[in-house]
Each structure stands twice: as structure tokens, then as C-alpha cells.
C-alpha positions as CSV (number, residue, x, y, z in Angstrom):
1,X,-2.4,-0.2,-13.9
2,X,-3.5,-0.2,-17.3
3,X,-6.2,2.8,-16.9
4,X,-5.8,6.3,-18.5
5,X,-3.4,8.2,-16.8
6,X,-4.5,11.0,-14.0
7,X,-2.9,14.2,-12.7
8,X,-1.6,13.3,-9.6
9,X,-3.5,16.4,-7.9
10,X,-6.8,14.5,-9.3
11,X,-5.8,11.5,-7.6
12,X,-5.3,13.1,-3.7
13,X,-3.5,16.4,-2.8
14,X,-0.6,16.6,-1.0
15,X,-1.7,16.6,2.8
16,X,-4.4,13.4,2.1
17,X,-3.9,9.7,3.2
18,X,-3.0,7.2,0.3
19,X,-6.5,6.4,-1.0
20,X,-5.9,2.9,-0.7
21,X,-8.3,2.1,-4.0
22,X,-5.6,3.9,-6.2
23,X,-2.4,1.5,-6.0
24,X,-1.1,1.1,-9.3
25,X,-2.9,4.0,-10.6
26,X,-1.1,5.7,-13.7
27,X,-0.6,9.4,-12.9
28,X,0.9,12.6,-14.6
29,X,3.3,14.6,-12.5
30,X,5.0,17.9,-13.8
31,X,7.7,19.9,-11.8
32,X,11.1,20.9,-10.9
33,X,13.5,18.1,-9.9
34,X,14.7,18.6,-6.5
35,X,18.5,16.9,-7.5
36,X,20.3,17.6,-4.2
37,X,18.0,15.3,-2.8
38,X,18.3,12.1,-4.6
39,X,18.1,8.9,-2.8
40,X,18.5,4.6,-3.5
41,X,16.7,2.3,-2.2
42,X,18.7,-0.9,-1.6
43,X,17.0,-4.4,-1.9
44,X,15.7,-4.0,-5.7
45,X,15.5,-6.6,-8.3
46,X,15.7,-6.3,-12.1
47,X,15.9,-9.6,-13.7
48,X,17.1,-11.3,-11.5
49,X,20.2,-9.0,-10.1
50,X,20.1,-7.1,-7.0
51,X,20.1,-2.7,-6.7
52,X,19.0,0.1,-6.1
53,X,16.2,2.1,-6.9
54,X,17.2,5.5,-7.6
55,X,14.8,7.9,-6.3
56,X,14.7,11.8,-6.7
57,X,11.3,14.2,-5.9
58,X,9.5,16.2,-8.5
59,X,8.7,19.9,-6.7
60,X,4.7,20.2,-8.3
61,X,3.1,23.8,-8.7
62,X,1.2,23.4,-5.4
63,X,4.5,23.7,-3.5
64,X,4.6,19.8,-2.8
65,X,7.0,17.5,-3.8
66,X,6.5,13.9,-4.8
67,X,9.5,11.2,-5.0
68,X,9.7,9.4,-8.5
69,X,11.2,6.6,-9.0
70,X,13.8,7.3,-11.8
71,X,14.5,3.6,-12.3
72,X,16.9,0.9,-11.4
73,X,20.8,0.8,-10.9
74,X,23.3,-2.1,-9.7
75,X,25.3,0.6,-8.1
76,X,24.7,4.3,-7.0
77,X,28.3,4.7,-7.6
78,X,27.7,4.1,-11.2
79,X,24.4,6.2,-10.8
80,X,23.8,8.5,-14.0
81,X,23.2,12.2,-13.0
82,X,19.4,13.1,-11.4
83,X,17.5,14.8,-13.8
84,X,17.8,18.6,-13.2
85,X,15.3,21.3,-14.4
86,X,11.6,21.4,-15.3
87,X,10.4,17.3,-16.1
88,X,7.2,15.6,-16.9
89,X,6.7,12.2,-15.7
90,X,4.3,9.5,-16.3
91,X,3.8,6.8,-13.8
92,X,2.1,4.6,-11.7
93,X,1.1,5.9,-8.0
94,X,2.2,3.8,-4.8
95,X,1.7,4.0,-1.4
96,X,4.9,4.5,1.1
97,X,6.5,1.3,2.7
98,X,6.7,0.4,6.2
99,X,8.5,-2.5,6.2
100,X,10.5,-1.7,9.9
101,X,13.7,-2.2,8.2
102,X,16.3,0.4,10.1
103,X,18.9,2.8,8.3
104,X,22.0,1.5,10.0
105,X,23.9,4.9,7.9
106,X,21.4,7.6,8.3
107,X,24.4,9.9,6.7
108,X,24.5,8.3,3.4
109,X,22.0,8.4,0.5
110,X,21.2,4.8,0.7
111,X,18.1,3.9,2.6
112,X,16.4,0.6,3.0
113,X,13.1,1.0,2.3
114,X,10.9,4.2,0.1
115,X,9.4,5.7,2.9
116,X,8.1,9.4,2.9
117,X,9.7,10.4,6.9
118,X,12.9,9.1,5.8
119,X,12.5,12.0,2.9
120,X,11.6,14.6,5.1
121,X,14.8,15.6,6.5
122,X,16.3,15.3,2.9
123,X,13.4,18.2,1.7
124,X,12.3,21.5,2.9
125,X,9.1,21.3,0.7
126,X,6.4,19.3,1.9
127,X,6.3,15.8,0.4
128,X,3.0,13.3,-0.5
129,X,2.3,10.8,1.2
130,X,2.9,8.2,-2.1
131,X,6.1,7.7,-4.9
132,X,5.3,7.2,-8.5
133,X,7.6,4.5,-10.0
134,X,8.2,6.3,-13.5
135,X,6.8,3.7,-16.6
136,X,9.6,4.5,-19.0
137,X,12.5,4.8,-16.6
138,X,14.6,8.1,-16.6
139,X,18.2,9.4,-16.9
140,X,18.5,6.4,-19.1
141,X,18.3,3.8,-16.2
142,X,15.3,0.9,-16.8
143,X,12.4,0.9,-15.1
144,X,11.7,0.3,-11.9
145,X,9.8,-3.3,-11.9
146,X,6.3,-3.2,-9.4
147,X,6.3,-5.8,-7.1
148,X,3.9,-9.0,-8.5
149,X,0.9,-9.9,-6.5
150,X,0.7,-13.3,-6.2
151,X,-1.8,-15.4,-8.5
152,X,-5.2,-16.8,-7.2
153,X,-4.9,-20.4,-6.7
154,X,-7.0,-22.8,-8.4
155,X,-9.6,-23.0,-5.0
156,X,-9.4,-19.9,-4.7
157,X,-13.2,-19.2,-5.9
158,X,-14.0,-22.5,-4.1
159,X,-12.5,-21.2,-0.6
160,X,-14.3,-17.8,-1.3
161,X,-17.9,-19.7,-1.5
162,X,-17.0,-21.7,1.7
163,X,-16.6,-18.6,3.5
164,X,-19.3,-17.2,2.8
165,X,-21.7,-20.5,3.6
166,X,-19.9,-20.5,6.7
167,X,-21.7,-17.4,7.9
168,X,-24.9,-19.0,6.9
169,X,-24.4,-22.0,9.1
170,X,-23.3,-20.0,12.6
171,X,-26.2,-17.7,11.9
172,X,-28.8,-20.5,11.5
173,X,-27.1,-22.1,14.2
174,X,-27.3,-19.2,16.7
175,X,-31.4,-19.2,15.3
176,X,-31.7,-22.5,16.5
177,X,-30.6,-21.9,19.8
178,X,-33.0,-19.0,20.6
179,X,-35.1,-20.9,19.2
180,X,-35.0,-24.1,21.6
181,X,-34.5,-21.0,24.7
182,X,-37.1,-19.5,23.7
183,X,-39.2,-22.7,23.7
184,X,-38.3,-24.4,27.0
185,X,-39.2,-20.7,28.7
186,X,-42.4,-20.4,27.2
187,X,-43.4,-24.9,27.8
188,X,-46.0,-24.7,30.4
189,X,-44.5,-26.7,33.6
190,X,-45.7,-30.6,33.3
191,X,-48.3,-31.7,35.4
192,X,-47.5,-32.8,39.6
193,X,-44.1,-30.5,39.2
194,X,-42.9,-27.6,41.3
195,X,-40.8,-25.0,40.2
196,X,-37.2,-25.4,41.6
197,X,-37.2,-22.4,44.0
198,X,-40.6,-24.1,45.8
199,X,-39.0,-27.5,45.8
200,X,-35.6,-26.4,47.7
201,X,-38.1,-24.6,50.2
């Protein structure tokens, strides 16, 4: 998250999968806001309180649109107005969420969860398949906050090492046992014995 920023065309084009090595990327988008299609995305935190995000797609130059997240509000009714015109944002890239969470109002502007087929019917452009939260926040709303991975615990390195020994220790013990196969095949049969098949004869 704290690399140079990319044009987002740099970064994948607008019919390519999210390239899942570029999650928090910072990217440059520049466009036409699409305004009529502004969105919020319930179930967001900014310190501490519960909102929205409010979301609204940038229309690029290669006829695609990407959703930006403008930044966060407590209530869409107190909502500031989406951004119209030509804008330049700077962000960081994320991938689209799939949480399973239903729209139990699929007529309002309020959706539970960012993802891109729930924009579809909103645009007639086509739309990436990612949303760049917007690092400065826009329309005078504060930014968006990216969700925290969790920090490595303290065995963490330890349980890493352990894993990988274990993969040692089933492969030598899967050697040992074609090892003692192999070695009762090949024993030569012990003096005044019969093979089994001669015996039951």
C-alpha cells in the first residue's frame, strides 16, 4: 500500500480477473463521474461509528468505468453531492466482495456489500472487475478506512517451520516403507519353506 502509485490500466484492463498480487496497490484513475449512479455500502466503520461508504464510478478513456470509493458517511441522507464532471483520483485498488449478504431493497441505493454485478444494472458502461477506495477521501467526506489484516502471532514463524518439517517426516516415512516392501520381496525364501500357493496345494 505504500508503493508508487500506477495507472489503473497498468495494473489490469477492464475485462481481466483481479490480479490477486495487487490488493492494496495505489493506482491513478482519471475520468468522468458517472453521478446518477452513486451507491452506499452499509456496514462501514470509521472510528468506531457505523455507515456507509459512499460509492460513485469514474467513466475512464477506455470506455470502462471503475467504482471509487468517495469516502465514508453516517447517513446517505446527509450524503454531500457525487462529484460531477472530469476527476482525478488517487487510490488504493481492491478486489470486489462476495460476502453472500442479500439486498433485501434492490430499489434503493443502499446495498450490503461493494460488489461489481450489483453495479451492473446501475451502469450501461462496462465496469472492472475491482473498486479503488480513494486515499484522501472526496466531496469532503473522510476516507474510507481498508480493512486490517490481522497481526502474525508470536509462533507464528515457529508454526511456519513445523509445517514445513512435517513434510520431511511423511516423506521419509513413506521412504521407509518402500523400503522395508521392497526388501521383504527381494529376501530370498528361508531354507525347508514353500511358497504359500504350494503349501495350500
Amino acid at each position: 500500500t505504500s508503493v508508487a502509485p500506477l495507472p489503473l490500466t497498468e495494473v489490469m484492463g477492464a475485462d481481466d480477473a483481479f490480479p490477486g498480487d495487487r490488493v492494496g496497490q495505489p493506482v491513478t484513475v482519471a475520468g468522468t463521474w458517472l453521478s446518477d449512479a452513486t451507491v452506499f455500502v452499509e456496514g462501514r466503520e470509521h472510528e468506531g461509528d457505523d455507515g456507509y461508504w459512499m460509492v460513485s464510478p469514474l467513466l475512464l478513456g477506455d470506455g470502462a468505468a471503475v467504482p471509487v470509493v468517495l469516502g465514508w458517511v453516517g447517513d446517505p441522507a446527509s450524503a454531500p453531492a457525487t462529484p460531477t464532471g472530469a476527476g482525478e483520483v488517487e487510490g488504493w485498488l481492491q478486489p470486489p466482495e462476495g460476502t453472500g449478504a442479500t439486498d433485501e431493497d434492490p430499489d434503493d441505493d443502499v446495498l450490503p456489500q461493494l460488489r461489481i454485478a450489483d453495479l451492473v444494472q446501475l451502469v450501461d458502461e462496462d465496469l472492472y472487475g475491482a473498486y479503488v477506495v480513494a486515499r484522501d477521501g472526496l466531496a469532503g467526506l473522510p476516507a474510507g478506512d481498508l480493512e486490517a489484516l490481522p497481526e502474525a502471532g508470536n509462533l507464528t514463524a515457529l508454526r511456519n517451520l513445523l509445517y514445513g518439517l512435517e513434510w520431511w517426516v511423511f516423506g521419509g516415512f513413506a521412504v521407509f516403507l518402500w523400503w522395508r516392501w521392497v526388501r521383504d520381496e527381494t529376501r530370498p525364501a528361508e531354507a525347508g519353506t514353500e511358497p504359500a500357493d504350494t503349501v495350500a496345494s
